[in-house]
VMD Tcl script that draws the C-alpha trace (Angstrom):
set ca {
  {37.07 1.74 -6.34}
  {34.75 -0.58 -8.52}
  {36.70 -3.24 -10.58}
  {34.91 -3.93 -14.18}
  {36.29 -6.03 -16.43}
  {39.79 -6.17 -15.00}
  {39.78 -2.03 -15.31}
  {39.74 0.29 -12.28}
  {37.01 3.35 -12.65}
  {37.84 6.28 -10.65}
  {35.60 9.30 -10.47}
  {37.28 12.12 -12.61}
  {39.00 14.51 -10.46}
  {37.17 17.24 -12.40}
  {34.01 15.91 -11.66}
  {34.48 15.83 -7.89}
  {35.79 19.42 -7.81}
  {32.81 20.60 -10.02}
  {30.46 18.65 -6.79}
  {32.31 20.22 -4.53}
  {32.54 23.74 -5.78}
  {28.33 23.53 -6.60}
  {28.41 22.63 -2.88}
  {30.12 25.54 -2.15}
  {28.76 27.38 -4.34}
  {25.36 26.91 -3.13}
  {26.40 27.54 0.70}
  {27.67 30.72 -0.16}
  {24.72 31.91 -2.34}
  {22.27 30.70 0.21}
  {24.22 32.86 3.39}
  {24.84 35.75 0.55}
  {21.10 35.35 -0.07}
  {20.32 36.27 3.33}
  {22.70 39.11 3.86}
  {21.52 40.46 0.72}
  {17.63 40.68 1.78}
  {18.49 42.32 4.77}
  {20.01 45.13 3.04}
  {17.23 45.16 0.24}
  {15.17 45.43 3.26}
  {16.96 48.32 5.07}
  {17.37 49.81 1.06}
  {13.09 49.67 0.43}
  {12.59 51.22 4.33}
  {14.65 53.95 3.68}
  {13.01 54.51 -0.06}
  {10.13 55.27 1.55}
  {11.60 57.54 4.26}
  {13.50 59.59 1.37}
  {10.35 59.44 -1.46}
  {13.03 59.86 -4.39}
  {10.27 61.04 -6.59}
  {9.57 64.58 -4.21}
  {14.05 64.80 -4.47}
  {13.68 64.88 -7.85}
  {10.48 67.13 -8.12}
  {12.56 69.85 -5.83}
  {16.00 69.29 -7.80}
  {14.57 69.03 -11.31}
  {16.22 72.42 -12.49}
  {19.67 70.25 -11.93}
  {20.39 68.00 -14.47}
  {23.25 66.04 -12.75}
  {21.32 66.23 -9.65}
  {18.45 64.88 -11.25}
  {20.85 62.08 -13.26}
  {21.57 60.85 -9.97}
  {18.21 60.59 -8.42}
  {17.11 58.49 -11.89}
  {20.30 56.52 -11.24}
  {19.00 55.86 -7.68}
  {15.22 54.94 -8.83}
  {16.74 52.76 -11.34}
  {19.31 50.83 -9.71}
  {19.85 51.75 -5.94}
  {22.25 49.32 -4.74}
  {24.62 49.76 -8.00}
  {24.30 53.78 -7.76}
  {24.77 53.46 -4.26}
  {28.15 51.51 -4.72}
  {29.45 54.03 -8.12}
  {28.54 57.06 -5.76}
  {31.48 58.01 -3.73}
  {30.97 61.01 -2.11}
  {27.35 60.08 -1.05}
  {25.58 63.16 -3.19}
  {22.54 61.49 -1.88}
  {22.52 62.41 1.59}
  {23.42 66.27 0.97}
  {19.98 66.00 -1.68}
  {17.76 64.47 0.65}
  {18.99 67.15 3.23}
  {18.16 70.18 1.37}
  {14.92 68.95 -0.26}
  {13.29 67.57 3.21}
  {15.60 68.30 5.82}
  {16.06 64.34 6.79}
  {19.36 63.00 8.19}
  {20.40 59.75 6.55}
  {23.01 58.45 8.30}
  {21.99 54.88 7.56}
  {22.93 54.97 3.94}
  {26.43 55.13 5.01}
  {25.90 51.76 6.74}
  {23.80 50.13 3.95}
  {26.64 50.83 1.51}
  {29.07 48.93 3.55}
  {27.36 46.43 4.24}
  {26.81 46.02 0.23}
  {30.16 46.39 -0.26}
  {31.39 44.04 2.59}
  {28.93 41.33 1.15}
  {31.02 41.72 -1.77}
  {34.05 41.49 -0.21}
  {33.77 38.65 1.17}
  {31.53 36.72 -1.51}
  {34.50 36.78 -3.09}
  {37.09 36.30 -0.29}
  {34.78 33.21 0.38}
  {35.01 31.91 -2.87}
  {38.36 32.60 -3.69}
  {39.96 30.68 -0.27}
  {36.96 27.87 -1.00}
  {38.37 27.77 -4.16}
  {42.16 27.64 -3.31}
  {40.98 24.58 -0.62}
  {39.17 22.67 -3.45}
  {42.08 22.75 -5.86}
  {44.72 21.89 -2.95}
  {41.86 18.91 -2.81}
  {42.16 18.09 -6.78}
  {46.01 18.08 -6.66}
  {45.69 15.48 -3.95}
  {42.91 13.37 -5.72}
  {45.27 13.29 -8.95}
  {48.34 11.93 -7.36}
  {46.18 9.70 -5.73}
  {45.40 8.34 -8.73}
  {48.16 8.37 -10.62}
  {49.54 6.26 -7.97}
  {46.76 3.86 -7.85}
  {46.92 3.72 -11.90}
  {50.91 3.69 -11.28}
  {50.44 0.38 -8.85}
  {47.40 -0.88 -11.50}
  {50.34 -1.07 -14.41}
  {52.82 -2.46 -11.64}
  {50.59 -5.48 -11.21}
  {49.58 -5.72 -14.47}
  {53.25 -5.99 -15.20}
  {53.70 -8.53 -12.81}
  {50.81 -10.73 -13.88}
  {52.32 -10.76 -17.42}
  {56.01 -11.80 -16.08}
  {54.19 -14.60 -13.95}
  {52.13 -15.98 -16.67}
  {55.46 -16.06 -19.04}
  {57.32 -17.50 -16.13}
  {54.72 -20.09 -16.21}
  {54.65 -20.79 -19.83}
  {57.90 -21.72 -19.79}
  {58.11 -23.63 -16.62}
  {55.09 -25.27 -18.48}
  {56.97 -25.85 -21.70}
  {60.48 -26.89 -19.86}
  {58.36 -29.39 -18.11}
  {56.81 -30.73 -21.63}
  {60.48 -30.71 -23.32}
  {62.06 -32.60 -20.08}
  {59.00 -35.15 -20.47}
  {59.48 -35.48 -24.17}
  {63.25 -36.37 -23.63}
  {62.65 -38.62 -20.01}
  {59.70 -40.53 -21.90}
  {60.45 -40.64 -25.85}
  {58.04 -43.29 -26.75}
  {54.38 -41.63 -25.03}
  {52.85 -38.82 -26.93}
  {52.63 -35.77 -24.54}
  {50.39 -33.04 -25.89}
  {50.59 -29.24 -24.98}
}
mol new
graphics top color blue
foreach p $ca { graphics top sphere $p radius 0.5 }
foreach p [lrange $ca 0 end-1] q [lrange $ca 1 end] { graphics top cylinder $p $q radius 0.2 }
display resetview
């Protein structure tokens, strides 16, 4: 700790949890980063394999069949997640006959990246804060012991003061005739 003036400057317990939790933050965004291509990866091969455009060209007398297909152009990974019973797999089977069994795999993976995103975070989280309860007490102790000594320098100096002025009254009385100044 840096002394300045006579006052004690700590870093603000706040501040060192929001530099720890960007740190965090950025370890986790760079690892979810890479997960996350991979599957974007695995979702643009398989794009191609399907061709959602001819799906929709052979189901277009369906409206919900061909609500889901937009849904899937528009916003694969998100569809992908919202659809439950995969009604993707059963459309790609009947318009071209192709087995998709990797779509199964693609939406856990998305959904494990999630998962633990947020596990991640959450326990990181937890850690940091255990980390800011300790930093506080820290310093409230150290500001605790600061006041202590503070307290201690002002009973010393008033100890001394009159020690100082006990000395002056004893000289005034022992030697009556000299002038003895303060």
């Amino acid at each position: 700790m840096n002394e300045i003036a006579g006052e004690v400057q700590h870093i603000s317990p706040s501040e060192a949890l929001r530099v720890s939790f960007k740190a965090l933050e950025t370890s986790i965004k760079e690892k979810n980063k890479k997960e996350l291509s991979m599957i974007e990866d695995q979702i643009q091969s398989l794009k191609q394999k399907i061709n959602l455009r001819d799906i929709a060209k052979h189901h277009h007398y369906d409206k919900s069949k061909r609500e889901l297909i937009n849904n899937y152009s528009t916003n694969f990974k998100q569809t992908l997640l919202s659809d439950e019973k995969l009604e993707l797999i059963e459309l790609v089977q009947t318009a071209k006959n192709i087995q998709i069994p990797e779509l199964n795999g693609i939406k856990s993976n998305l959904i494990k990246l999630q998962r633990s995103s947020n596990y991640e975070s959450d326990k990181k989280m937890a850690d940091l804060n255990k980390t800011l309860e300790l930093m506080q007490s820290k310093i409230l102790l150290t500001d605790q012991d600061i006041r202590s000594t503070k307290e201690k320098q002002l009973r010393l100096d008033e100890k001394k003061k009159d020690i100082k002025d006990n000395i002056l009254k004893k000289s005034r009385i022992i030697f009556p005739n000299f002038e003895i100044k303060d």
